[in-house]
C-alpha positions, 0 to 999 in steps of 0.5 A: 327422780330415779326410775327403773324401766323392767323390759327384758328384751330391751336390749334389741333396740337398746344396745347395737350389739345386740340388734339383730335380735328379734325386736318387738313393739314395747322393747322400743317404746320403753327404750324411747321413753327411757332416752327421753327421760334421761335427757330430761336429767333423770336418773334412769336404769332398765332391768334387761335380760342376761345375754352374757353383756357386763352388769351394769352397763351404760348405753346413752346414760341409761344403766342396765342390770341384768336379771336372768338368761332366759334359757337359765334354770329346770322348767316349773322350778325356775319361775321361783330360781332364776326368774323370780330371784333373778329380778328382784336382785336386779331391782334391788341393784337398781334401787330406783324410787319408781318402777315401770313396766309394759305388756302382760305377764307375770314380770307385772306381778313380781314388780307389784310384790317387789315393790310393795314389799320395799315401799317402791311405787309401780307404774304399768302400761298396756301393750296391746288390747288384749292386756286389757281384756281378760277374754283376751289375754295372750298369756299362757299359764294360769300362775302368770295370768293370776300374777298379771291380774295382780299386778294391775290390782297394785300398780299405782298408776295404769297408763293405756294407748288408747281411750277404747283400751281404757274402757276395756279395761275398766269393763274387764277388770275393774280398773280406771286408767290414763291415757298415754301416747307413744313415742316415735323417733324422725326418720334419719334420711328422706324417705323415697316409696319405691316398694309398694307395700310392706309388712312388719311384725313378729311372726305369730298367729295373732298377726295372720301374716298367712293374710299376706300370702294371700294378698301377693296371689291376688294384686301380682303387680304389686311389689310386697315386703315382709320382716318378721322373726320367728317367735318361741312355739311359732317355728312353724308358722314361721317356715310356713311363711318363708317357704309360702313367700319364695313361691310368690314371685312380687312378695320378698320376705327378709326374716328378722331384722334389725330394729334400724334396718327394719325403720330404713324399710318404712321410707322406701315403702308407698303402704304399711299392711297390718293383717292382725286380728288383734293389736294395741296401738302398733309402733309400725304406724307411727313409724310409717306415719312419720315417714308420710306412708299411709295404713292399710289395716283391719285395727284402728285405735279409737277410728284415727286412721278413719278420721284423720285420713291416714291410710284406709281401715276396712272391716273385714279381710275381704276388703284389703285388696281393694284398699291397697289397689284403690291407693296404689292406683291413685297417685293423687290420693295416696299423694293426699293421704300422705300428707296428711300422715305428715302433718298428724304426725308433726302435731301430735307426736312431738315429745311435747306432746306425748311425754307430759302424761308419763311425767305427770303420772310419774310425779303424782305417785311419787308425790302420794308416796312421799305423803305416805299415801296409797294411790290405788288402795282398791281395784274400783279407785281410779288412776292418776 
């Protein structure tokens, strides 16, 4: 099967010459998933953006094509030339059969309309739970949310992360969905948990990393790591949070890090914090599950950390402080809440595990297309 995975910063985990970009959840999970399929023998390509790298290249048996350099064209005018033109010329260099995306925006609708109007077929999954919430929405422009609804509107198929993300989605939309796990690679080394608590993730005002600030002035005995780049609009906040961190004398903030310098943190970590007031299924718990590094947090997807044990999920920001000193202080039951993470994640995380929902998905909208069948002809029909 020739597949085509659209993820335009892709090339931060992808290829080692670009690794000190700025890395985000999905640019991985797509990146894991296409390494996986290509194992699995099939011919698998990426639609990336323009850094100024060859088009074409392969990194692991995975193809790129470049679509457009993100700071290319006059504002307004460039939606339509370089960003519009830009991907559908790379898809067509591509010429795959199957088509897949992730995360909100307006790249779902142009992949929609791209592929209806060559016969493809279209495959997208959420990110967060706000791609599931019109409410909710982290999408700026009303052409783009419209072109995102779109998108959802034509897919063949719609994968979530979680059961409560496809009940949202169903609710606000009208659409059925799938669940699908995500993907997570062992550890390279054996992990050592001399840093007490670490935080990662990009710095934006959803993920309230001024939280963090807050939690270094009440526990001064615990020793805190950051890593987070700053993101377009969010300059500020950024140099709000690095200057915020210097002034603290046990919170370390490291900036932007590579997507392989970051996962050497999540060894050396005893917690993993996450102050977000919205998420999907962070990839950060997975990486720190793997690792036997229990989750501090305010988001539980479909309350697993809650029932399997794998850290502490408390109901408001008040109660992060407690959480960290309650674990911090008992070795024996960090100890505990360790293994469990280890012993979760060796049983529902293999590629045996989490892969069979993608390839099944994927071959039932192959199957329907090559019957001349429309999977999801209406919003209310459900999904493979």
């Amino acid at each position: 099967m020739k597949i085509c995975l659209v993820g335009l910063d892709n090339l931060s985990v992808l290829a080692p010459e670009f690794k000190d970009r700025t890395v985000g959840g999905e640019p991985v999970q797509q990146t894991l998933l296409a390494r996986s399929l290509a194992r699995r023998g099939h011919d698998v390509s990426m639609i990336v953006a323009d850094l100024g790298q060859a088009d074409g290249l392969k990194y692991g048996g995975i193809r790129t094509f470049k679509a457009y350099r993100p700071d290319a064209g006059v504002p307004v005018l460039r939606f339509v030339h370089p960003r519009w033109t830009g991907l559908w010329s790379a898809l067509m260099r591509a010429d795959a059969d199957l088509h897949y995306t992730s995360c909100a925006g307006m790249e779902a609708g142009l992949l929609a309309l791209y592929c209806r109007h060559f016969g493809k077929r279209f495959v997208f999954r959420s990110a967060s739970d706000s791609d599931c919430d019109k409410s909710q929405l982290l999408v700026r422009h009303a052409r783009d949310r419209w072109l995102y609804a779109y998108g959802l509107r034509r897919a063949d198929a719609i994968l979530v992360q979680s059961a409560s993300q496809a009940q949202t989605l169903l609710r606000s939309y009208g659409l059925a969905s799938r669940v699908a796990g995500m993907l997570v690679e062992p550890p390279l080394s054996a992990p050592t948990h001399e840093l007490d608590v670490l935080w990662v993730g990009n710095i934006r005002r959803v993920k309230r990393p001024d939280r963090v600030l807050g939690l270094a002035a009440q526990l001064p005995r615990a020793a805190i790591h950051m890593v987070g780049g700053a993101l377009p609009g969010e300059e500020a906040l950024f140099a709000g949070v690095r200057d915020g961190a210097a002034a603290c004398p046990n919170l370390t903030f490291h900036g932007p890090l590579s997507y392989l310098d970051a996962t050497d943190l999540y060894g050396r970590a005893k917690l993993l914090l996450n102050t977000s007031d919205v998420e999907g299924f962070p990839n950060a718990y997975l990486q720190a599950w793997i690792r036997g590094v229990p989750v501090v947090t305010l988001i539980d997807p479909d309350r697993v950390i809650e029932r399997e044990g794998l850290g502490i999920a408390v109901r408001s920001p008040a109660g992060l402080v407690g959480a960290i000193a309650s674990l911090l202080g008992s070795p024996q039951a960090w100890q505990a809440a360790s293994d469990r993470c280890r012993r979760f994640m060796a049983r529902e995380f293999g590629d045996d595990r989490i892969l069979p929902a993608y390839l099944d998905t994927f071959a039932r909208v192959m199957d329907a297309g090559r019957r001349g069948l429309v999977v999801m002809p209406e919003s209310e029909a459900p999904h493979v």
